[in-house]
PAKEFI-242287 format. One record per residue: residue number from 1; residue in three letters; y, z, x of N, C-alpha, C in turn. Coordinates in steps of 0.001 Angstrom, whole numbers, plus 500000, padded with zeros to 6 digits. Each point is the difference from the previous one (the first is absolute). Layout:
NUM|Ala|Y|Z|X|Y|Z|X|Y|Z|X;
...
***
This chain:
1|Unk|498791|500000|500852|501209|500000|499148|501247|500000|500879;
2|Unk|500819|499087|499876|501000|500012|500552|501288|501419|499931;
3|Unk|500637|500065|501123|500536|501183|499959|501392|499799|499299;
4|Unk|500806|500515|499141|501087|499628|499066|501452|500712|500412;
5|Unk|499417|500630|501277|501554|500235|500505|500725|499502|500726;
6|Unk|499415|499043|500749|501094|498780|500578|501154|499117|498990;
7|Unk|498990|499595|499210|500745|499688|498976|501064|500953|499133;
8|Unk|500120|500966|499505|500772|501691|499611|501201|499436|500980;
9|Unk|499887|500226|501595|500896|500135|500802|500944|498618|500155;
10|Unk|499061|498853|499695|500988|498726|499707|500950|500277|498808;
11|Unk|499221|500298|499167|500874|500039|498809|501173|500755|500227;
12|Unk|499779|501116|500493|501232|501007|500417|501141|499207|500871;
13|Unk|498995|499798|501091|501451|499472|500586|500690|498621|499399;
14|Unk|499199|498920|499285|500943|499482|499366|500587|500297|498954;
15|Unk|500060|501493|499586|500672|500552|499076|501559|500515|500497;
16|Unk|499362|500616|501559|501219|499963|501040|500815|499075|500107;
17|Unk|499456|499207|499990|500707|498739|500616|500801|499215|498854;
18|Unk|499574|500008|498692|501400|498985|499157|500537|501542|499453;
19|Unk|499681|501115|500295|501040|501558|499536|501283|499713|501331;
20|Unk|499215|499559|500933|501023|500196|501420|501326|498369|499509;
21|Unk|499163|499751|499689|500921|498139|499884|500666|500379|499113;
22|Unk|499482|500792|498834|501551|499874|498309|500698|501209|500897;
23|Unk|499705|501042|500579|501270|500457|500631|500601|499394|500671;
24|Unk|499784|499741|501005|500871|499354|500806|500993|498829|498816;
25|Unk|499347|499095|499293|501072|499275|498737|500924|500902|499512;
26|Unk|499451|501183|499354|501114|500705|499097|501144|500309|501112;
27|Unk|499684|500653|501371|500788|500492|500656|501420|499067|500394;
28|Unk|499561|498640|499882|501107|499154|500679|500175|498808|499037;
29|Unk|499697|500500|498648|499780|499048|499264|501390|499694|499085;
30|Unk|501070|500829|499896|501248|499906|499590|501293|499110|501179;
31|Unk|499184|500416|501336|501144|499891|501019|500385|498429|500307;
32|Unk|500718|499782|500484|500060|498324|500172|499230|499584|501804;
33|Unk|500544|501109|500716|499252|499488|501217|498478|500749|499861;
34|Unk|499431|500382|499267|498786|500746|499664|499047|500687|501667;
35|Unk|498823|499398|500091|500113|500719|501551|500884|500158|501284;
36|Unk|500744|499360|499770|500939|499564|501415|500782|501544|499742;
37|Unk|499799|500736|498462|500570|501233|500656|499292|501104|500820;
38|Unk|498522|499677|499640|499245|500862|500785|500116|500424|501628;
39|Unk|501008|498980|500435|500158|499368|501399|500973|500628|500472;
40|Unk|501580|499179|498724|501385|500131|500422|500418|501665|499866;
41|Unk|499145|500267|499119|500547|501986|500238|499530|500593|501247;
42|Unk|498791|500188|500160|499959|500613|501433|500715|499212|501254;
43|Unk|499676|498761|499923|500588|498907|501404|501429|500309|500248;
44|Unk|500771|500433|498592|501474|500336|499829|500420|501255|500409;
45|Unk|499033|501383|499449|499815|500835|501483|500286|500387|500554;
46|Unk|499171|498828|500545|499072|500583|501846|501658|499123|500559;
47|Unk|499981|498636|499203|501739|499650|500870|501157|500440|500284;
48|Unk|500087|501177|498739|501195|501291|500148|499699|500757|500643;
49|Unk|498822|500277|500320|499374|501405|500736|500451|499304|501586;
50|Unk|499068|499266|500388|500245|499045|501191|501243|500262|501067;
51|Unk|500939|499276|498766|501293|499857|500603|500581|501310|499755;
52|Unk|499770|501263|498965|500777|501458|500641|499457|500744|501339;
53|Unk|498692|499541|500105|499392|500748|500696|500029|499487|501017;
54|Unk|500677|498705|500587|499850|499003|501181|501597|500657|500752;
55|Unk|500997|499223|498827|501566|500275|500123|500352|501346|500368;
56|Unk|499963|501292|498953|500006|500811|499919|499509|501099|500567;
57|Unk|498781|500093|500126|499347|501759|500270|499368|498813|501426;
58|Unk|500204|498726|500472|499302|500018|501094|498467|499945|500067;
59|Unk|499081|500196|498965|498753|500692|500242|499171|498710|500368;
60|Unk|500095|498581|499451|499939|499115|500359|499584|498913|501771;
61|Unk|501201|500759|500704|500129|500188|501266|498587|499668|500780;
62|Unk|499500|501016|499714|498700|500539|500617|498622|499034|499257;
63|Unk|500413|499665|498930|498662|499021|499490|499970|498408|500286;
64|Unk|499036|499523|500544|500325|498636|499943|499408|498952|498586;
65|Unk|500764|499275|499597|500265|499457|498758|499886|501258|499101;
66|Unk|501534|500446|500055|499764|501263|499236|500170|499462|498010;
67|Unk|500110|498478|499980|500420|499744|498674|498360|500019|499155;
68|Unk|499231|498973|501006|498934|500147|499362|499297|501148|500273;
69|Unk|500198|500828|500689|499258|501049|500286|500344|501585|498446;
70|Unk|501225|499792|499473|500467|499983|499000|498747|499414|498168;
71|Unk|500567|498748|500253|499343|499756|499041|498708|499854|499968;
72|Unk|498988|500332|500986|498946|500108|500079|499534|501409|499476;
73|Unk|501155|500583|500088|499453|501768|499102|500387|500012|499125;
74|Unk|501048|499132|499416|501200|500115|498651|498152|499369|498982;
75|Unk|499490|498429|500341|499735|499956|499258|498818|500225|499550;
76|Unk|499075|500615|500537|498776|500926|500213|500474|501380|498968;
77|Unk|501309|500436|500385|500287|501156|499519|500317|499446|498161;
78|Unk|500357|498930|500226|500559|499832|498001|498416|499666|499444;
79|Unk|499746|499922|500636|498088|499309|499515|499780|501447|499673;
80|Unk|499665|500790|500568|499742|501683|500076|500319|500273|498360;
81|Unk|501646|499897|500011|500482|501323|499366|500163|499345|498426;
82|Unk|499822|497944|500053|499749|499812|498716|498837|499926|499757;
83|Unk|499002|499737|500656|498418|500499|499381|500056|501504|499480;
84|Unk|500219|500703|501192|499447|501386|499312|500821|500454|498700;
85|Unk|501218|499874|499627|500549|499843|498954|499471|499502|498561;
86|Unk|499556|498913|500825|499362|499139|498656|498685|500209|499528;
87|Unk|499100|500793|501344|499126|500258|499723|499674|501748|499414;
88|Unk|501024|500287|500266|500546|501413|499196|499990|500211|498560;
89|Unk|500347|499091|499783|500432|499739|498542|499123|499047|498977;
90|Unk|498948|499668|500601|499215|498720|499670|499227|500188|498795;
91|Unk|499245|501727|499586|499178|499823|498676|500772|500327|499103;
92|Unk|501606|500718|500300|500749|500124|498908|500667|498735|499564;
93|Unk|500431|499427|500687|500098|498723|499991|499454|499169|499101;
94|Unk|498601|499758|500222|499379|499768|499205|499291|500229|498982;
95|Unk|501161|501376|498988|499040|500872|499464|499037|499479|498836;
96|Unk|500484|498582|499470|499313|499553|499023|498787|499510|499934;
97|Unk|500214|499630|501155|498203|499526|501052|499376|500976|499777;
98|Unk|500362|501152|500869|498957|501332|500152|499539|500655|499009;
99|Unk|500535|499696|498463|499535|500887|498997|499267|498719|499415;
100|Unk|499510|499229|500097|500112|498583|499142|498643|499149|500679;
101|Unk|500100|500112|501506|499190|499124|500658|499059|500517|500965;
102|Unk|498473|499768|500033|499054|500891|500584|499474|499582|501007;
103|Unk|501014|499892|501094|500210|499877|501664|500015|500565|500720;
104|Unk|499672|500142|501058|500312|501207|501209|501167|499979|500437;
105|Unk|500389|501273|499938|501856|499937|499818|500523|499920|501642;
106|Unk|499107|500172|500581|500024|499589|501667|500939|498523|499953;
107|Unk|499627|499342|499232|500434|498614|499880|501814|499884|499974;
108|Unk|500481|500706|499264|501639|500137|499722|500555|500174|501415;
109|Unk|499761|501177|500149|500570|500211|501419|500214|498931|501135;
110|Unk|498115|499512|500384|500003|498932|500950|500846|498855|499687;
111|Unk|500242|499668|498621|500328|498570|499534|501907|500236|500501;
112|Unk|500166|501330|499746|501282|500153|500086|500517|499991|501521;
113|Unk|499520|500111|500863|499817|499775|501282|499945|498435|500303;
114|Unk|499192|499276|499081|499378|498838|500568|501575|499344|499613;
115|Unk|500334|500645|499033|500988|499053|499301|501556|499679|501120;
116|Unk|500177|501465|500686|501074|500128|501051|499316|499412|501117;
117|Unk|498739|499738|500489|499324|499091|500728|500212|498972|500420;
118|Unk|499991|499093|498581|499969|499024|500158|501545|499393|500480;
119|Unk|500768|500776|499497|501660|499596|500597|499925|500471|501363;
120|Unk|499368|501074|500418|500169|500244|501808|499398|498853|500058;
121|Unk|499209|499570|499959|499887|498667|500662|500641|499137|500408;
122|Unk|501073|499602|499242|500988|499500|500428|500896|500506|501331;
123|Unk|500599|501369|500011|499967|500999|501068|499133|499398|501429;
124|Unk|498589|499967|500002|499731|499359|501549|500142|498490|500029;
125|Unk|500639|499395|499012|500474|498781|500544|501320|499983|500821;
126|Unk|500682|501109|499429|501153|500980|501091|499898|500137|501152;
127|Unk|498717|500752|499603|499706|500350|501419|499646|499024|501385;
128|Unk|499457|499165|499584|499153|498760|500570|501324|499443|500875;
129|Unk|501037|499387|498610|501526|499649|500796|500703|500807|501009;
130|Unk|499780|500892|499912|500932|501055|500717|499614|499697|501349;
131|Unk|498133|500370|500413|499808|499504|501077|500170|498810|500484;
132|Unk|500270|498993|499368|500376|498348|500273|501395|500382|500954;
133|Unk|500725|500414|499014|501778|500345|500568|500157|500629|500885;
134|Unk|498944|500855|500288|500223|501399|500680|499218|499713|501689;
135|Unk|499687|498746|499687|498683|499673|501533|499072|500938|499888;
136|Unk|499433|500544|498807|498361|501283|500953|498948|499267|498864;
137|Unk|500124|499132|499995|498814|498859|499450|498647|499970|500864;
138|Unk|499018|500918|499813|498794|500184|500268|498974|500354|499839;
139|Unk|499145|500092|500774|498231|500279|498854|500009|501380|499712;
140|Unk|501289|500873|500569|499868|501254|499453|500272|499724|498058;
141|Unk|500255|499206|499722|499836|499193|498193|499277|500135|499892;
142|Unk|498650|500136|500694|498419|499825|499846|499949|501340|498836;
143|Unk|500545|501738|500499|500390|500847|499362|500806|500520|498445;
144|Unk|500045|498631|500189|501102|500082|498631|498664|500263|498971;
145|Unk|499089|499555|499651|499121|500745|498985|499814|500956|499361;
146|Unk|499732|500749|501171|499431|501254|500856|501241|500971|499666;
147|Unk|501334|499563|500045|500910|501001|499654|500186|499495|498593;
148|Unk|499878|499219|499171|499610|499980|498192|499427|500678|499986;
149|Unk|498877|499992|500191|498238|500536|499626|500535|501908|499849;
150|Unk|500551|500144|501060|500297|501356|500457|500976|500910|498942;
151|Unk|501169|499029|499532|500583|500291|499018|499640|500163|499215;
152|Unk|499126|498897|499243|499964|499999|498750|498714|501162|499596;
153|Unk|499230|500499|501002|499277|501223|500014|501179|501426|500164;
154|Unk|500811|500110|500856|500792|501039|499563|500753|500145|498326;
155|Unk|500574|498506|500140|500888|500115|498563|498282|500312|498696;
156|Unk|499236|499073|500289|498973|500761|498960|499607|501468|499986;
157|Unk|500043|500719|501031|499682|501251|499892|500682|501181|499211;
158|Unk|501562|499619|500514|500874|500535|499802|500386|499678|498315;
159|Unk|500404|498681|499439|499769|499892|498704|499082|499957|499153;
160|Unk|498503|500669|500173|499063|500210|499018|500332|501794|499701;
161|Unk|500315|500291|501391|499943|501396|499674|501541|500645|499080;
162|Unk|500802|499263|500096|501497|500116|499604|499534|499345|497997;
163|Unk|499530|499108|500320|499873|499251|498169|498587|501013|499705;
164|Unk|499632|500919|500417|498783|501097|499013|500534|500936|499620;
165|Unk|501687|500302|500775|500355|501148|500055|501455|499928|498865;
166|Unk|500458|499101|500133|501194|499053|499334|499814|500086|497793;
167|Unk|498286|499768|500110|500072|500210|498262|500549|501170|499852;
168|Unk|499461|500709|500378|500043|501692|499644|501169|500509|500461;
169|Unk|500950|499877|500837|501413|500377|500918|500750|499134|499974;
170|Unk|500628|499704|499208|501195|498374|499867|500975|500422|501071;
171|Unk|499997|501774|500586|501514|499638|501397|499062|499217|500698;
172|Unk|499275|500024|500444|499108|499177|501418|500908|499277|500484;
173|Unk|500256|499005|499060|500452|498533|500185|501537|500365|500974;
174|Unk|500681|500859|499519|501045|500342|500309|500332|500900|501151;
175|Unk|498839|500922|500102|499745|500885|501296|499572|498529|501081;
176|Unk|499188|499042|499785|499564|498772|501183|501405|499317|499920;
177|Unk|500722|499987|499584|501088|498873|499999|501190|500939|501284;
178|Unk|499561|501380|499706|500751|501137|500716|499765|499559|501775;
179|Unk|498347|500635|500063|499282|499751|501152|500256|498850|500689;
180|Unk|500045|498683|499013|500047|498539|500594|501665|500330|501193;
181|Unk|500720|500216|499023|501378|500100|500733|499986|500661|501348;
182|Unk|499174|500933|500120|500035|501069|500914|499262|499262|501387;
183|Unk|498683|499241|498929|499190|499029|501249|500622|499121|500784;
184|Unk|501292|499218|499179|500490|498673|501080|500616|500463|500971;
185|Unk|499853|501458|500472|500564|500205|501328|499154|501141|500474;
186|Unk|498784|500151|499310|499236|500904|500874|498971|499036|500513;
187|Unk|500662|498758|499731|498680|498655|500316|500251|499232|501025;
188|Unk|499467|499565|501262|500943|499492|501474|500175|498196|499162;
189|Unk|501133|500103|499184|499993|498786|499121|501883|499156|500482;
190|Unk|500718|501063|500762|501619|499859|500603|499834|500230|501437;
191|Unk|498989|500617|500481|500129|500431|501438|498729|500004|500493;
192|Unk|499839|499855|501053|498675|500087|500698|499252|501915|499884;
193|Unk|499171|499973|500765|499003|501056|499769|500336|500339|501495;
194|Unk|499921|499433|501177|500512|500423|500864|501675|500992|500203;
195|Unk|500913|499578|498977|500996|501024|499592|499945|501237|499377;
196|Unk|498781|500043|499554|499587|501394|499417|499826|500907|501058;
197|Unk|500622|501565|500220|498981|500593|501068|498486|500131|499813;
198|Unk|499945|500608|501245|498066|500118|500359|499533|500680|499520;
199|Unk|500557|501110|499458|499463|501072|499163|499770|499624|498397;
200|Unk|500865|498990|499526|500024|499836|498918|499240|498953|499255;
201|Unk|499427|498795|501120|498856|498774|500046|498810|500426|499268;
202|Unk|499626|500557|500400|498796|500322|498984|499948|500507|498881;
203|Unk|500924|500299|499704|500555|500667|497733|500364|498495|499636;
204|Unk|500597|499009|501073|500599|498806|499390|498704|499019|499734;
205|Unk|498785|500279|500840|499062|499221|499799|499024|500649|498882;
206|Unk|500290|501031|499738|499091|500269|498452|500712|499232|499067;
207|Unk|500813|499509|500153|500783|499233|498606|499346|498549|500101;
208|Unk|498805|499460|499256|499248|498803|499350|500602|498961|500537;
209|Unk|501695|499581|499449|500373|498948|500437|500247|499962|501357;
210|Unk|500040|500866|500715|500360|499731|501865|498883|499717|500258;
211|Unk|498702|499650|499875|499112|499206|500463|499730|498646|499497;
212|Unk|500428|500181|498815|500512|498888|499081|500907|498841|501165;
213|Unk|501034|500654|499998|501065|499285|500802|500022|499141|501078;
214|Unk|498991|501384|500585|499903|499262|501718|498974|498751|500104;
215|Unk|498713|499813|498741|499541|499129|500155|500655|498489|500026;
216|Unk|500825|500076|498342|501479|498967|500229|500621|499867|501164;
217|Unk|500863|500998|500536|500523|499467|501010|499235|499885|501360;
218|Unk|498772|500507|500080|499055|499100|501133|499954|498531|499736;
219|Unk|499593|499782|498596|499970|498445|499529|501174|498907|500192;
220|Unk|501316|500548|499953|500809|499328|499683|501192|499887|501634;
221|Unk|499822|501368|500160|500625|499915|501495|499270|500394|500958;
222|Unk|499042|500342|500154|498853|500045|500917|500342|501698|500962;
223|Unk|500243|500597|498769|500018|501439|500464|498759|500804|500305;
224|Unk|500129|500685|500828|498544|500944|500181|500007|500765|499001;
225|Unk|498517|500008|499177|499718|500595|498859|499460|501298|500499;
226|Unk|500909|501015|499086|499959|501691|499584|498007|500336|499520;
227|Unk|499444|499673|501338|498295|500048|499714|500014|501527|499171;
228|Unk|500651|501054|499898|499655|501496|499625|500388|500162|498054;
229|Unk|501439|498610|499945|500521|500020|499249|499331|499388|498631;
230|Unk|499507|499037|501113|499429|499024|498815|498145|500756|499381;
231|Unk|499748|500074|500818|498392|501147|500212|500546|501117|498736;
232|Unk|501058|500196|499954|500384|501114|499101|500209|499650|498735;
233|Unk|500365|498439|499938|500370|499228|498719|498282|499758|499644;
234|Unk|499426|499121|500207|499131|499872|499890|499030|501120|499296;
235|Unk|499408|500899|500968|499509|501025|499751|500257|500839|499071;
236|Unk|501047|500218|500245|500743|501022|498756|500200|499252|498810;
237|Unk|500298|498851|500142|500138|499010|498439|498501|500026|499070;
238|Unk|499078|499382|501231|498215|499923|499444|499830|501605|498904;
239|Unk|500253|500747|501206|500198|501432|498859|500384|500543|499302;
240|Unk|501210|499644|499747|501064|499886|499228|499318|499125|498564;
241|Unk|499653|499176|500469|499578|498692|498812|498726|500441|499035;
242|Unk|499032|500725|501161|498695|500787|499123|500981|500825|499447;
243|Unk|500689|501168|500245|500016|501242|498879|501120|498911|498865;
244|Unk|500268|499185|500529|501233|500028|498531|499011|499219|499117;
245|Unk|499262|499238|500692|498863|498869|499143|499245|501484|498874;
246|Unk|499544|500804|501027|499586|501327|499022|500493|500602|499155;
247|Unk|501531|500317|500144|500780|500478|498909|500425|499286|498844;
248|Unk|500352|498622|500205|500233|499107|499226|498972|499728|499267;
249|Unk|498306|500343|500350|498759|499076|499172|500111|501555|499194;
250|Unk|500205|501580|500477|499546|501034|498974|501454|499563|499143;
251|Unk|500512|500080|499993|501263|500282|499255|500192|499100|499029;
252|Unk|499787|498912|500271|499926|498283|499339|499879|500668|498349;
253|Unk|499111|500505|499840|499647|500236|498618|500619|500835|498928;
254|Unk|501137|500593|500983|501061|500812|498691|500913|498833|500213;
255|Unk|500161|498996|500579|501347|499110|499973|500215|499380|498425;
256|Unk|498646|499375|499407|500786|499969|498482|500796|500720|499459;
257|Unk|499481|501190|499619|500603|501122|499432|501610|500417|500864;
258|Unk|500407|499735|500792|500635|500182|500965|501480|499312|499493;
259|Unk|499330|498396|500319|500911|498795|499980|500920|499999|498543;
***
């Protein structure tokens, strides 16, 4: 007898997959440049950031191609903070689904992710240019995967466990929107990691996205990658991803009643 869960898991993910596509429509579906904003907000930025931080505070100085070195965290970082957002909010969101439709509610979340996804994509076509302009056009690109792959396992970890917790606690959303603010500068996303003192490097590398980062900017400017940082993303994400996968599958079942 053939086994019927390969098939289960197709179905799912192409359940993922046109949930991820009508978001991404609704999201940019009023605007006239529609994805091109997914781009022009962070790219716009990292270009103000750039030039205060070049002109101004100097900090620049010390980085080479400090523009793309910039938007290589700006737009990694807007990928971050509109997934987990969106994926925050994803079964309330959809509360008509969840009382209505007899799915694994795992599905909302991911789709809501997939949906801000699919516009980062656009984002490493950014990225791709930057190194064209910038001369560090090399097989360190080979990496560019490898720092997706990496993300999109932190941002999943982090938003399954935030959207189990989100039915039941509507501040969530508002306490993460808090944190986010606090992150774009506890994140080496304006300044290098070498400007941090020595004492303080290793609290900066428990933070997910600094291993996140350094894989990008190994890829893109051929920086030596934060091996402790990223080991920490990784690792800690994988674990991260079991308990929230756990909390999210017990909990799943008061979310009707909830929504």
């Amino acid at each position: 007898m053939q086994d019927p869960r390969p098939a289960v898991w197709r179905e799912r993910l192409a359940l993922v997959g046109a949930l991820s596509q009508k978001n991404f429509q609704v999201r940019y579906k009023a605007t006239s440049l529609g994805v091109l904003w997914a781009v022009a907000q962070p790219l716009f930025q990292a270009v103000v950031l750039a030039v205060i931080f070049t002109q101004v505070f100097r900090l620049g100085d010390s980085v080479p191609h400090y523009p793309v070195y910039v938007i290589s965290g700006i737009l990694p970082w807007a990928f971050f903070t509109q997934s987990l957002l969106a994926a925050t909010t994803a079964v309330t969101d959809n509360s008509s689904l969840v009382r209505k439709v007899s799915v694994p509610l795992v599905v909302f979340p991911a789709a809501a992710i997939g949906g801000v996804g699919i516009a980062f994509s656009a984002s490493l076509l950014v990225l791709l240019g930057a190194t064209v302009v910038a001369g560090t056009w090399s097989w360190h690109l080979l990496l560019l995967p490898v720092a997706v792959l990496l993300h999109l396992l932190v941002v999943a970890a982090v938003g399954l466990l935030t959207a189990a917790f989100h039915v039941a606690f509507r501040d969530i959303r508002y306490v993460i929107e808090s944190l986010l603010l606090v992150g774009l500068y506890a994140t080496p996303i304006l300044y290098p990691v070498s400007r941090v003192p020595a004492e303080a490097r290793p609290y900066l590398d428990l933070n997910p996205m600094t291993g996140v980062l350094s894989l990008y900017r190994n890829a893109v400017l051929q920086q030596p990658i934060g091996l402790r940082a990223v080991l920490v993303s990784a690792v800690g994400g994988t674990l991260l991803l079991v308990l929230s996968w756990t909390v999210f599958r017990r909990r799943s079942g008061e979310f009707p009643d909830l929504v």
